[in-house]
C-alpha positions as CSV (number, residue, x, y, z in Angstrom):
1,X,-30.5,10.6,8.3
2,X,-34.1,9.3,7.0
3,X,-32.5,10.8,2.9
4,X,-29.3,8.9,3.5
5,X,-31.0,5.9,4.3
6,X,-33.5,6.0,1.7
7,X,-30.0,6.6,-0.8
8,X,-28.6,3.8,0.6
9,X,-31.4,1.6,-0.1
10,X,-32.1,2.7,-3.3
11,X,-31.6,0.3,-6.3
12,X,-29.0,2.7,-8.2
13,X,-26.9,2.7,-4.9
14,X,-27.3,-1.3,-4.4
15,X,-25.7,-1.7,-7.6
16,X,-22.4,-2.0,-7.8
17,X,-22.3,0.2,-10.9
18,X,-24.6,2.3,-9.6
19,X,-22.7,3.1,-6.8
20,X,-19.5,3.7,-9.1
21,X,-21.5,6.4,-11.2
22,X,-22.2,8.1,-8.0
23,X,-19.0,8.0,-7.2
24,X,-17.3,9.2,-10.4
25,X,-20.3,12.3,-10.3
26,X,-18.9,13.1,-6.7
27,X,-15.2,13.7,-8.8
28,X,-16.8,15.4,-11.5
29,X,-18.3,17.9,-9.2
30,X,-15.9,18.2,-6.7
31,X,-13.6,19.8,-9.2
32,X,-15.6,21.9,-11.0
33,X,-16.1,23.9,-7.2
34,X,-12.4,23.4,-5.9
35,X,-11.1,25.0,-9.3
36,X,-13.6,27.4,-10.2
37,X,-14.2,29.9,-11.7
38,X,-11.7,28.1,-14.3
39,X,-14.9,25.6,-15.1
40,X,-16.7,28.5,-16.3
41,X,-14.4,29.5,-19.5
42,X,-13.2,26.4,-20.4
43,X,-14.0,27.1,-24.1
44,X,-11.3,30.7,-24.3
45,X,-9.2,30.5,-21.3
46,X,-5.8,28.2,-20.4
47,X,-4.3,28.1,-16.7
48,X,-2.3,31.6,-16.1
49,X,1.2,30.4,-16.9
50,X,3.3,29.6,-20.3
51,X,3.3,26.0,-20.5
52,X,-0.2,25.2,-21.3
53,X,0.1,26.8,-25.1
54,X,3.1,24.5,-25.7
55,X,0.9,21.4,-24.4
56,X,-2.0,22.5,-26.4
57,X,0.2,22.2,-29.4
58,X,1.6,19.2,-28.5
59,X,-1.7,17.6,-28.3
60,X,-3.2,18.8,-31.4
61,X,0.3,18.0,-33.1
62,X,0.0,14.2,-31.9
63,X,-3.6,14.2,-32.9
64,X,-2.4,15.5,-36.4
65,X,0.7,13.1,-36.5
66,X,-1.2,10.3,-36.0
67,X,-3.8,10.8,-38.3
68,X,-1.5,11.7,-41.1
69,X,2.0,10.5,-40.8
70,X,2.3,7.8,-37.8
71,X,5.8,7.2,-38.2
72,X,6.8,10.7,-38.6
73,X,5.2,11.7,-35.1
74,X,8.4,12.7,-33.4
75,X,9.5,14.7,-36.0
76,X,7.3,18.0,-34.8
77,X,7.0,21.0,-37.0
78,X,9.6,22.6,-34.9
79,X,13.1,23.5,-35.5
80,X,13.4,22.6,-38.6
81,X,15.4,20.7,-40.1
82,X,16.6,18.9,-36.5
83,X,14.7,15.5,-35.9
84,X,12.5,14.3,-33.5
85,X,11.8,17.7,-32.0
86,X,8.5,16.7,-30.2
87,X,11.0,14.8,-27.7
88,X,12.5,18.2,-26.4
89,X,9.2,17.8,-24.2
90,X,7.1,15.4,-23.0
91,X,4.4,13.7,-25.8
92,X,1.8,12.7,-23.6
93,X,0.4,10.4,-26.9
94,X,-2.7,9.4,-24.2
95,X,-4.2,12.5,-23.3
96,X,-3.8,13.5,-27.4
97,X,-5.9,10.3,-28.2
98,X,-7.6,10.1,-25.7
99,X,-8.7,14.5,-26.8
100,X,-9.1,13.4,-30.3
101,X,-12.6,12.8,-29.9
102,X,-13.5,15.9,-28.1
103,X,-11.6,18.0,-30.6
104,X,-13.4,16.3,-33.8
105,X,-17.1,17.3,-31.6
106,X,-16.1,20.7,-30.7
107,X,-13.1,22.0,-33.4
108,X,-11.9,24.2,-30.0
109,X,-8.3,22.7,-29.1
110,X,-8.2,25.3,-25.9
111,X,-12.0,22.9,-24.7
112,X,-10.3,20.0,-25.8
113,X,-7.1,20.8,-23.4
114,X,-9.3,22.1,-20.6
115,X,-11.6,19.1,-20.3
116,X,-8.5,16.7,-20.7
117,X,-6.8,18.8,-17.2
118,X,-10.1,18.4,-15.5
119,X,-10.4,14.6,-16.7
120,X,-7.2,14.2,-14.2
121,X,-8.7,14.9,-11.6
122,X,-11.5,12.5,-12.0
123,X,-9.4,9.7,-12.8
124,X,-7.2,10.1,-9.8
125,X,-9.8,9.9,-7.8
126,X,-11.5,7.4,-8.9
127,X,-8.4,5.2,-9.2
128,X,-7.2,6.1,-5.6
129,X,-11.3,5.3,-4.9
130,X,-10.5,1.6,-6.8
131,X,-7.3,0.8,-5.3
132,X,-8.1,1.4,-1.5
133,X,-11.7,-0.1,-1.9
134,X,-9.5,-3.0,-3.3
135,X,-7.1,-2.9,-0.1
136,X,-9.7,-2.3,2.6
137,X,-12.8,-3.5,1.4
138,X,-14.7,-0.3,2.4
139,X,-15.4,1.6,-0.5
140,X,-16.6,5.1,1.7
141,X,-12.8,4.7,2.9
142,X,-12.1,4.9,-0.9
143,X,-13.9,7.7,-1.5
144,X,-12.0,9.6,0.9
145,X,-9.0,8.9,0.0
146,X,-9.8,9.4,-3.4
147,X,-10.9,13.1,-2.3
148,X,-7.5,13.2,-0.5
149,X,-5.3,12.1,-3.6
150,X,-7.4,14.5,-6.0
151,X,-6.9,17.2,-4.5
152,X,-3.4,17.1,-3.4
153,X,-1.8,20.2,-2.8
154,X,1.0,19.0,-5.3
155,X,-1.4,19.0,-8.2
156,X,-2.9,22.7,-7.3
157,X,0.6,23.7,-8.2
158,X,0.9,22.3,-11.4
159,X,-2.5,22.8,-12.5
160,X,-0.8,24.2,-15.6
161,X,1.1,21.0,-16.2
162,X,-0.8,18.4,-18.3
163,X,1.9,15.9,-18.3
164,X,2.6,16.0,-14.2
165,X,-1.5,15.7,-13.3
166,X,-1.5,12.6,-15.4
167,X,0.3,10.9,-12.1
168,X,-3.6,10.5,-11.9
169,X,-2.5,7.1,-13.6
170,X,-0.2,6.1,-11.1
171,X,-3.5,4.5,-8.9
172,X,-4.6,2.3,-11.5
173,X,-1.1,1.1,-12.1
174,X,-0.8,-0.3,-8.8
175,X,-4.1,-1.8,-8.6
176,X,-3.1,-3.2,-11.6
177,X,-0.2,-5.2,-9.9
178,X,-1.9,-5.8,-7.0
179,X,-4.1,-8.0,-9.3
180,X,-1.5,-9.5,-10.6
181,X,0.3,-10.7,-7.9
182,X,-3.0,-12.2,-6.5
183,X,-4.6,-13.7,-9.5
184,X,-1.6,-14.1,-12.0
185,X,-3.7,-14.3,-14.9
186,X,-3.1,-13.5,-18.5
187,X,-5.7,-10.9,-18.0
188,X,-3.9,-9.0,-15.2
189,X,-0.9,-9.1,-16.7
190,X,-2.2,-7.5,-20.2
191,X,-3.7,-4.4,-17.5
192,X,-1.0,-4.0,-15.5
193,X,1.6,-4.5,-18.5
194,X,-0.9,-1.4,-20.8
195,X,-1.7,0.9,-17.6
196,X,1.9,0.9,-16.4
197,X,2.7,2.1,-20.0
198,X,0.0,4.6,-20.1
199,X,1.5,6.3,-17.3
200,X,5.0,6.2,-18.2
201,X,4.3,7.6,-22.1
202,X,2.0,10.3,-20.6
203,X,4.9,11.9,-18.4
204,X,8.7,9.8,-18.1
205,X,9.2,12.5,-15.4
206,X,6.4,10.7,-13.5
207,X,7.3,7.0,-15.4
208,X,10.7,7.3,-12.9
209,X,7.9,7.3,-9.7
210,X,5.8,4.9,-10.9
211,X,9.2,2.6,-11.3
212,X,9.8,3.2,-7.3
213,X,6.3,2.5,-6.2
214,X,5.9,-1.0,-8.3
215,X,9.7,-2.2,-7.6
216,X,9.3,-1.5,-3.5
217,X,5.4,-3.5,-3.7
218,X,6.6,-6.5,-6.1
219,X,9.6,-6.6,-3.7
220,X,7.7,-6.9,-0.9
221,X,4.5,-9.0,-1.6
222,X,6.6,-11.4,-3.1
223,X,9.2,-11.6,-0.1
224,X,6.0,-12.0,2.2
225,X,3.2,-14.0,1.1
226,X,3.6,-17.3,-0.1
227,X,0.7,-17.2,-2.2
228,X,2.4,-14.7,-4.7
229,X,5.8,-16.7,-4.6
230,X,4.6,-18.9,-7.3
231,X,6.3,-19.7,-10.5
232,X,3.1,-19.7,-11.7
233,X,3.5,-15.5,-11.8
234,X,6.8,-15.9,-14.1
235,X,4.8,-16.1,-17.4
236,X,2.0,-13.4,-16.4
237,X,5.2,-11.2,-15.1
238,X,6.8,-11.8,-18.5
239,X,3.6,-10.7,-20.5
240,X,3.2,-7.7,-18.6
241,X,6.5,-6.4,-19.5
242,X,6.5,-7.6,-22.7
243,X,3.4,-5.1,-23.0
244,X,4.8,-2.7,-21.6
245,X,8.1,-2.4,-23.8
246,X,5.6,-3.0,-26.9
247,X,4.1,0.3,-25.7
248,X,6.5,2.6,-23.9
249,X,9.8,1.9,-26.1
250,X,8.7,3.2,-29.4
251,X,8.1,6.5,-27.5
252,X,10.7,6.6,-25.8
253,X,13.7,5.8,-28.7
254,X,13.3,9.0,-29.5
255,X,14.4,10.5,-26.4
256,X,17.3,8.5,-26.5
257,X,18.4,9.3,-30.2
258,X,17.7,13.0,-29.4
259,X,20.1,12.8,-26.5
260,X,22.8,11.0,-28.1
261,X,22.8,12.7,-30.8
262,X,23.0,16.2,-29.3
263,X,25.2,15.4,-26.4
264,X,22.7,16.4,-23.7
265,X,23.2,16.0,-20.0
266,X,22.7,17.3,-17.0
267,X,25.2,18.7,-14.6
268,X,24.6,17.8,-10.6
269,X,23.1,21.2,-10.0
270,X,21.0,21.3,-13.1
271,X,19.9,17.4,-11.9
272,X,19.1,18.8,-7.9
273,X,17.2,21.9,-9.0
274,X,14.3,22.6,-7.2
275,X,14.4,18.9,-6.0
276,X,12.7,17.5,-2.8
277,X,14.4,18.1,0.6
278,X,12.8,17.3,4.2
279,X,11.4,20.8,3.7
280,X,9.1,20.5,0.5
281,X,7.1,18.6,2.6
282,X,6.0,21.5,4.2
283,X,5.7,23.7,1.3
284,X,2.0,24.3,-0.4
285,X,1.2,26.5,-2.9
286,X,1.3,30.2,-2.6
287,X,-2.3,30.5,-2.0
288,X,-3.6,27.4,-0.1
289,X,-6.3,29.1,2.4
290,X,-5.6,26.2,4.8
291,X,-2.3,25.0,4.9
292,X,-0.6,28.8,4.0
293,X,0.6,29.6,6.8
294,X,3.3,26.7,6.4
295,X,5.2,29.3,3.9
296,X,5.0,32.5,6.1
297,X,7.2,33.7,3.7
298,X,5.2,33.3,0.8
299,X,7.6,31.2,-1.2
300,X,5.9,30.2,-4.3
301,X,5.3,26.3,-4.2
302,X,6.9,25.1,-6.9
303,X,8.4,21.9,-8.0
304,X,8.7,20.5,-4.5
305,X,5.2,21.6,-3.3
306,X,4.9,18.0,-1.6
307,X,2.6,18.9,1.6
308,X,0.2,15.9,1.2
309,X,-2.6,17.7,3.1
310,X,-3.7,17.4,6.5
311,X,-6.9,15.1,5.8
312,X,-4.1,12.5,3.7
313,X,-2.1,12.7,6.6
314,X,-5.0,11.7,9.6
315,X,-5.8,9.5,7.1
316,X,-3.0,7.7,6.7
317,X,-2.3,7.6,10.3
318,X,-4.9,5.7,10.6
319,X,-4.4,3.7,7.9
320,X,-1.2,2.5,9.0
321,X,-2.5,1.5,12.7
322,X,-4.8,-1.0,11.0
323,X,-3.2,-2.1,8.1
324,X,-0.2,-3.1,10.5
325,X,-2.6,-5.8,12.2
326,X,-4.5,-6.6,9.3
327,X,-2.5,-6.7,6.6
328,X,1.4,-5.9,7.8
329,X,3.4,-6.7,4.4
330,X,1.3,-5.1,2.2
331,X,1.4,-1.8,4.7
332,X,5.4,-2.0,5.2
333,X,5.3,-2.0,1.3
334,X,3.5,1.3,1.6
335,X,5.1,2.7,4.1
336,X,8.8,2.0,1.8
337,X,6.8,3.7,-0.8
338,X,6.0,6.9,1.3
């Protein structure tokens, strides 16, 4: 009691960013002991399954695409003489630039990779920190949830899948909007218009998500509180998507081309494969020490893994009793969401 109180008074934690450096250490660390040993060979070992070489040569491809031959970046070194080959997969062009400086330090692609899977995890929980410090004032509540979001059981199942951990976007996104609708400034509109791009280039798998959760919260907010039923929020509105086209649609043409021009589709079946049914919600992965006996069967997770966790789900519980007095549209909005 006497070490926390002395913490809380000191002058690191009485600044605000302060605070937030203790709070992104906390997501740095928590990590490193949920995951390990995995922390300890992050130089010469990927995650055990086969997509992580094909995402570590989609990085360093984009790293070497951009630095050489920008306008060529789709057309990967890949099944020759077909173009745009890199959009047979997701390009994830953030996490390569945002690697690029790593890989010029260290030379080791396989670090570079590892540290960028790792980096998810802190950047969901600090954004799931930020965006329910933001909503409740209460930034130990943040925290939390933070811890709750990081670790969901969802992204233990795909901690071979780069592209699906960067949902670790999806937080700032909707912080993001939540500023806009409230301030309707230029500025807000520029962050929500880039982050909302990020996240969409990094995975369009996840992009289709992100589209639910900021359609359902616009939808509402505006429907509910005056203050955001401006026309004041028109022009902001329109620079945030004027951003985010600038940004997502020259990634995303290629997709397009590659499926017109080879016919692609997908059947029904193909389209409902492994997709979520009352019972995913149940499922964890195969070895969750807590939750495992949810799959006496020992189904491995999966695609539909989509047990949120008991400590999201007391959470939430709560959350909902309060925010239904405090703060009722905004909660509904969530609630459509979940």
């Amino acid at each position: 009691g006497s070490s926390a109180h002395r913490l809380a008074r000191s002058p690191l934690t009485r600044s605000p960013a302060g605070l937030w450096a203790l709070i992104t250490l906390g997501y740095i660390l928590a990590p490193v002991v949920m995951t390990w040993p995995y922390a300890a060979r992050l130089a010469d070992s990927l995650p055990p399954q086969w997509d992580p070489p094909l995402q570590v040569w989609v990085m360093r491809w984009v790293q070497h695409a951009l630095a050489t031959d920008p306008a060529r970046l789709y057309d990967a070194n890949i099944f020759f003489p077909l173009d745009n080959t890199l959009a047979y997969t997701d390009s994830n062009v953030p996490a390569a630039i945002i690697g690029a400086p790593i890989f010029i330090l260290t030379g080791n692609a396989i670090l570079t990779y590892n540290l960028l899977l790792l980096g998810t995890f802190v950047l969901a929980g600090t954004g799931m920190c930020a965006l329910v410090a933001h909503l409740t004032g209460n930034r130990a509540v943040g925290f939390l949830a933070g811890l709750a979001y990081t670790f969901l059981p969802y992204r233990f199942d795909h901690i071979w899948h780069l592209n699906q951990l960067s949902h670790a976007w999806t937080p700032w996104a909707v912080l993001a909007l939540l500023l806009l609708l409230r301030n309707q400034t230029w500025r807000a509109a520029v962050g929500f218009g880039a982050l909302a791009a990020i996240q969409v280039v990094s995975s369009f798998y996840v992009g289709f998500q992100l589209a639910f959760a900021v359609g359902i919260i616009f939808a509402v907010i505006v429907l509910t509180d005056r203050a955001a039923r401006t026309r004041r929020l028109l022009a902001p509105v329109a620079l945030a998507a004027a951003v985010f086209a600038a940004i997502t649609l020259p990634l995303a043409l290629p997709y397009l081309r590659v499926r017109q021009d080879q016919g692609l589709s997908r059947s029904i079946d193909e389209a409902t494969y492994a997709g979520a049914m009352p019972g995913s919600y149940l499922k964890v992965p195969l070895h969750n020490r807590a939750w495992g006996w949810l799959n006496p069967e020992h189904i491995l997770g999966g695609e539909d893994t989509l047990f949120p966790g008991g400590f999201a789900l007391v959470g939430a519980t709560v959350g909902v009793g309060v925010g239904l007095r405090r703060r009722r549209g905004l909660t509904i909005a969530l609630l459509l969401v979940a």
